[in-house]
C-alpha positions in Angstrom: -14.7 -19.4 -24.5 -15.4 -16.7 -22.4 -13.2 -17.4 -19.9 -10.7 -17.4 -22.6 -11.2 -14.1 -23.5 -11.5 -12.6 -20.3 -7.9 -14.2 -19.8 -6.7 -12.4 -22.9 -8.4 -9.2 -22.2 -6.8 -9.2 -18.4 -3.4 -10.4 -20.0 -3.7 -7.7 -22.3 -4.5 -4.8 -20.2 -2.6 -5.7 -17.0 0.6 -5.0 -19.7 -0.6 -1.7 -19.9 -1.4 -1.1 -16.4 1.8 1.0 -15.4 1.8 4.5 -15.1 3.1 6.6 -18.1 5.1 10.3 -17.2 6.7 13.0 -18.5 9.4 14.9 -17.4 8.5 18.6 -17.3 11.6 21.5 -16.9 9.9 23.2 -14.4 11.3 22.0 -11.5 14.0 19.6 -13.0 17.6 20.4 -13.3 20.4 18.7 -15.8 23.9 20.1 -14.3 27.4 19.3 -15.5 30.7 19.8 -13.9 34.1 19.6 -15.9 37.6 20.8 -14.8 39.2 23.5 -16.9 42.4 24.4 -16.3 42.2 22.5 -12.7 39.0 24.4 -12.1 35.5 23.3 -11.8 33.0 24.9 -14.3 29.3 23.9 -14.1 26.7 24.2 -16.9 23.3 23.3 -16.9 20.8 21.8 -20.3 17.5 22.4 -20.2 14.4 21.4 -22.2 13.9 17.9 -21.2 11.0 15.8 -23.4 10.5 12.3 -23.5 8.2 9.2 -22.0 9.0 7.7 -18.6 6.9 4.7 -17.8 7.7 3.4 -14.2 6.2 1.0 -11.9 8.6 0.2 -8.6 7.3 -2.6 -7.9 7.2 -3.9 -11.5 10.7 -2.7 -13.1 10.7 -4.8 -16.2 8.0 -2.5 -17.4 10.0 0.6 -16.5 11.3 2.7 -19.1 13.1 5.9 -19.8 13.1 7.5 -23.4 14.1 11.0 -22.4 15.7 13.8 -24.2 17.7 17.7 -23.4 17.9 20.6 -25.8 21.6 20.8 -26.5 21.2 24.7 -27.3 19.8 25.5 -23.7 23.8 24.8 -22.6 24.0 27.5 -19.5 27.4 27.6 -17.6 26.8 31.9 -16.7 29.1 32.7 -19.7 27.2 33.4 -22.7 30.7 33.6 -24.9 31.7 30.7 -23.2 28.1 29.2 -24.3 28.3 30.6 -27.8 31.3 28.4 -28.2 30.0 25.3 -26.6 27.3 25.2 -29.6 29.4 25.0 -32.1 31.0 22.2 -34.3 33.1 21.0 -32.1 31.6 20.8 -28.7 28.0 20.2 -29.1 27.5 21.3 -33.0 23.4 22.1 -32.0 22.9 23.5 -35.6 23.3 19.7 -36.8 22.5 17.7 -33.7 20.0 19.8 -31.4 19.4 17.0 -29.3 21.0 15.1 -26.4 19.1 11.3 -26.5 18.5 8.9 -23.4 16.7 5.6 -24.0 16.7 3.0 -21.5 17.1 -0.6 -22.2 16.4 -2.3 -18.6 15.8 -1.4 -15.1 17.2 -3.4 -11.9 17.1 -3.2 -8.0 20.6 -2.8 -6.6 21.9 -4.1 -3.2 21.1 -0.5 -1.7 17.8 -0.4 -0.5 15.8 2.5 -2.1 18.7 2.9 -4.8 17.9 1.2 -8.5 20.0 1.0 -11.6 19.4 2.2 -15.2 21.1 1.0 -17.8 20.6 2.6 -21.4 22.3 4.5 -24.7 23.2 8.2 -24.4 23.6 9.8 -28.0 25.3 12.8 -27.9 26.4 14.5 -31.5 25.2 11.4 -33.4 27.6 9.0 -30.8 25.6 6.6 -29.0 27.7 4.8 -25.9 26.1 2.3 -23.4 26.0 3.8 -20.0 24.8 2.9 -16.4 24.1 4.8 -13.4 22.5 4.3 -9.7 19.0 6.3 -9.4 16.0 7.0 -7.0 13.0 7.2 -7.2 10.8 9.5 -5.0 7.3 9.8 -5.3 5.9 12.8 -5.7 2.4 13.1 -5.1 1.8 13.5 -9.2 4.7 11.5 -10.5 7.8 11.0 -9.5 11.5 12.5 -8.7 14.4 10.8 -10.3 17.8 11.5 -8.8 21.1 10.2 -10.2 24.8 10.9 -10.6 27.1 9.2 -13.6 30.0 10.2 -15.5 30.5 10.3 -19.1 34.2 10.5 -21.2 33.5 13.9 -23.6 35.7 12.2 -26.1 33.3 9.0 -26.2 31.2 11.8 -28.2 33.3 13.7 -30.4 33.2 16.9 -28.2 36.3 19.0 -28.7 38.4 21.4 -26.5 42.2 21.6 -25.5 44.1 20.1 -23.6 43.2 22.4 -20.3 39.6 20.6 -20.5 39.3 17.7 -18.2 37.6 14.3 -20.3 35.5 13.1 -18.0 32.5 15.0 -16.8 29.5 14.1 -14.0 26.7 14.7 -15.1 23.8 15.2 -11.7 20.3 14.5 -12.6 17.0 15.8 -10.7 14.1 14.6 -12.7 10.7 16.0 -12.4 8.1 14.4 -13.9 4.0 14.2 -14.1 1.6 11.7 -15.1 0.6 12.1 -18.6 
């Protein structure tokens, strides 16, 4: 019987063994780029929250649950910002979040390199997405780097005809042990 239980207790804690983080802004940067009118303009979101639990050696266990303030939009133009919060871009007053939540995490063939795949929600729009990441430890958490691209249109967000659909999105990820 007791080595029963001591099964079940080491079954039961090993499950919770992997280290939990939290991304922090200080140090992290969300940047966009989008062609307007055959030009590049870049923006940046701030105000990342959210859970990461990651193991590397143990990525079903791995986990991303991460979110931006959508009202933190930055691209150096406040007008141009000012418009980018409203109803039809990113409508912050009803959606004041942008939403990432992981649903499995693999190796790839690239050594160093792994894959996330996960929902983004974006103005109540949720669409599947996947994206090659790494991972670099440091010291008290890690760094997550990744690059994907997203159709604006995928998530209701407006403009003319001069704006470009698809965006890339470049992620540096901070984050601390919690």
């Amino acid at each position: 019987m007791k080595k029963m239980l001591l099964i079940l207790f080491t079954s039961i804690t090993g499950s919770f063994a992997f280290a939990q983080y939290k991304p922090v802004d200080q140090g992290s940067s969300v940047q966009f780029v989008i062609k307007n009118l055959g030009f590049n303009v870049s923006g940046l979101l701030s105000g990342l929250d959210g859970k990461i639990q990651f193991d590397p050696g143990n990525l079903n266990v791995s986990s991303f649950d991460v979110s931006l303030d959508a009202n933190s939009i930055n691209t150096d133009n406040n007008m141009r910002d000012s418009h980018l919060r409203n109803d039809s871009y990113f409508d912050v007053k009803n959606y004041p979040r942008i939403h990432f939540v992981s649903t499995k995490v693999t190796p790839s063939n690239k050594e160093g390199t792994l894959f996330v795949f996960g929902k983004l929600t974006i103005k109540n729009k949720t669409k599947d997405i996947s994206f090659p990441f790494t991972a670099a430890n440091s010291g008290e958490g890690y760094v997550f780097k990744g690059t994907f691209k997203i159709n604006r249109k995928d998530f209701d967000i407006g403009g003319s005809s001069t704006i470009s659909n698809e965006l890339v999105v470049t992620l540096n990820i901070l984050s601390v042990k919690s």
